[in-house]
N, C-alpha and C positions, 0 to 999 in steps of 0.2 A: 141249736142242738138240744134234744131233749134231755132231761135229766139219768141218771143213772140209779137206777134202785135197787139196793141193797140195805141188808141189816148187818151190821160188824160185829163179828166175833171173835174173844180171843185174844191175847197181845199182851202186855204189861199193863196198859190204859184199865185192861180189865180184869185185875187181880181182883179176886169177891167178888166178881158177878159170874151170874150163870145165865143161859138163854141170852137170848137177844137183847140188845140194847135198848133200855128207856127211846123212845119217839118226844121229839120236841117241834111244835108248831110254830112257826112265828109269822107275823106280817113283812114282806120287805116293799121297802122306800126307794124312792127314786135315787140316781145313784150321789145327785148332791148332799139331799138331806144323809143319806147313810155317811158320808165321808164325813161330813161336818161331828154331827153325834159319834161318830167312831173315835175323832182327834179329839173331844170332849172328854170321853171317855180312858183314854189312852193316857187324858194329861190326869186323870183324877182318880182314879179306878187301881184300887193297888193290884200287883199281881199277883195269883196265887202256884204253889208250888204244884209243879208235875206230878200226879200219885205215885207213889213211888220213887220219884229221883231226890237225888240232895242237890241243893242248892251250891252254885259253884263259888268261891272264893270272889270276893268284891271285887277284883278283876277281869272275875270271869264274864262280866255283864250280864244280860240277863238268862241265860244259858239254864235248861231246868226249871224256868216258869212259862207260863202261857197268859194269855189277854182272850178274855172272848171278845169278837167286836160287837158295840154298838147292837141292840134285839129289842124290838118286840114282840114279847113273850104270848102267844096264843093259850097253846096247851103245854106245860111242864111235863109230861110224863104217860105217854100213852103205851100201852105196850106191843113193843119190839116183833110180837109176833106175829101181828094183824096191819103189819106194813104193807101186805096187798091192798088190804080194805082202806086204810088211813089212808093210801095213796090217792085210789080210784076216789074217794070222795073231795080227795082236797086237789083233783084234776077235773069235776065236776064243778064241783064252787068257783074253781076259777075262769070257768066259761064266762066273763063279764068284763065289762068295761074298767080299766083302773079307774080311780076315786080319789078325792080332797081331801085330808087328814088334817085337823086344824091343828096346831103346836098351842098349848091354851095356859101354860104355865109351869112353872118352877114349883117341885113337893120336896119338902125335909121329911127324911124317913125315918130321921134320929140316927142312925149311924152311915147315913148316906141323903144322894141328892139324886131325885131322878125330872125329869120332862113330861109332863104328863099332855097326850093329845087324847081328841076326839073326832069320831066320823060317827053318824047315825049308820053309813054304808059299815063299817066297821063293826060295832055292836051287832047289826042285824046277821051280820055274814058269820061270827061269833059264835050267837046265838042257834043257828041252824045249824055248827057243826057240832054242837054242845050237845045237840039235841040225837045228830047221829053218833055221835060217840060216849054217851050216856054211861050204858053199860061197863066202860072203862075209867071212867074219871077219878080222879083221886080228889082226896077231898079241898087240895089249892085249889084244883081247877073248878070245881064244883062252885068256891066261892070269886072265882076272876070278878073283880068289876073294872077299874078305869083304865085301861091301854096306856102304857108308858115306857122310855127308854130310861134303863138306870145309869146313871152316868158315874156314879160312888157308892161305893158302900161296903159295910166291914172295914170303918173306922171312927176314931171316936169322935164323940156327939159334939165336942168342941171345931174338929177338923169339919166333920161335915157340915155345922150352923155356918163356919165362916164361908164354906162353899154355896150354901144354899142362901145368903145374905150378898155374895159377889151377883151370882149367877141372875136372881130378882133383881137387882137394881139395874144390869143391864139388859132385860128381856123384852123383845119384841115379840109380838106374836105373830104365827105365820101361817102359811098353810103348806104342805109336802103332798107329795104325791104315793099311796100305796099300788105297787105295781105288782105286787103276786105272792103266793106262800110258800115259804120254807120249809122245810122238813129235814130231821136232824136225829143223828145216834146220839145218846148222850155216851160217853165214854167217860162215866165214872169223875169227871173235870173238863175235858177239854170236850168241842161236840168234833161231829164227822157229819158233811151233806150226805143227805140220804136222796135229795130231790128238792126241783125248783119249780113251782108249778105260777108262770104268768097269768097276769090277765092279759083280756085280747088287745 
């Protein structure tokens, strides 16, 4: 089924915004590798709070927080109103074969721990959408270099050393499978799919 394209506006998600939502790009993995990094994720990755809501009573479980799963992050911040354009180019790009992503190590962020991989197919696909979306880039994205899943972060440098000290002693290195790009509202905290766009 093809994706569904829309921009969000509007809602509590978006108190102090106006226009259209931030666009977020990302790679997505095959659905092993994503499940695996998501429970990674899940077990290390504090939650943050809903904008706007209060956090419910230590009974109340997790009620009024959200997890984003498991990303890698392309583009952080395109904007919201050139969703037709973002689209049609990253439904062009993915006219291609999925590709090898190698899993190449364990990084301490200092207040977190992420996975960093590599694809040359990665970089280059990157690179030429970098190059059409130029005009819009802020300046993270201007400086993107190494492709990676963060599995923690936004906590302290002691909590993440013992994470990033577990996680290196047991790491294998592997390779995953990237199967097509994501595309995403940012809503202020939480995202919203804007579109899925496969390789062949």
């Amino acid at each position: 089924m093809p994706p569904t394209l829309r921009s969000a506006h509007g809602g509590p998600l978006h108190e102090g915004l106006t226009g259209p939502a931030p666009l977020i790009v990302t790679l997505l993995l095959d659905d092993e590798a994503q499940g695996r990094f998501d429970r990674l994720r899940a077990a290390h990755f504090p939650a943050r709070p809903l904008p706007g809501a209060r956090r419910e009573p230590a009974s109340g479980g997790e009620e009024g927080v959200f997890r984003l799963q498991a990303h890698v992050t392309l583009f952080h911040a395109l904007p919201g109103e050139h969703l037709a354009d973002v689209s049609r180019e990253l439904a062009e790009v993915a006219d291609r074969a999925p590709f090898d992503v190698a899993v190449t190590g364990v990084r301490f962020l200092g207040r977190g721990v992420a996975i960093d991989l590599d694809a040359p197919e990665l970089t280059a696909l990157r690179r030429g959408l970098a190059g059409a979306f130029d005009p819009w880039l802020t300046r993270q994205d201007r400086q993107w270099s190494r492709p990676h899943v963060t599995v923690q972060n936004k906590v302290s440098p002691d909590v993440a050393r013992a994470l990033f000290a577990e996680m290196s002693a047991s790491f294998v290195p592997e390779t995953v499978t990237a199967r097509g790009l994501g595309l995403w509202d940012y809503l202020g905290g939480p995202w919203s799919p804007a579109g899925e766009f496969s390789f062949r």
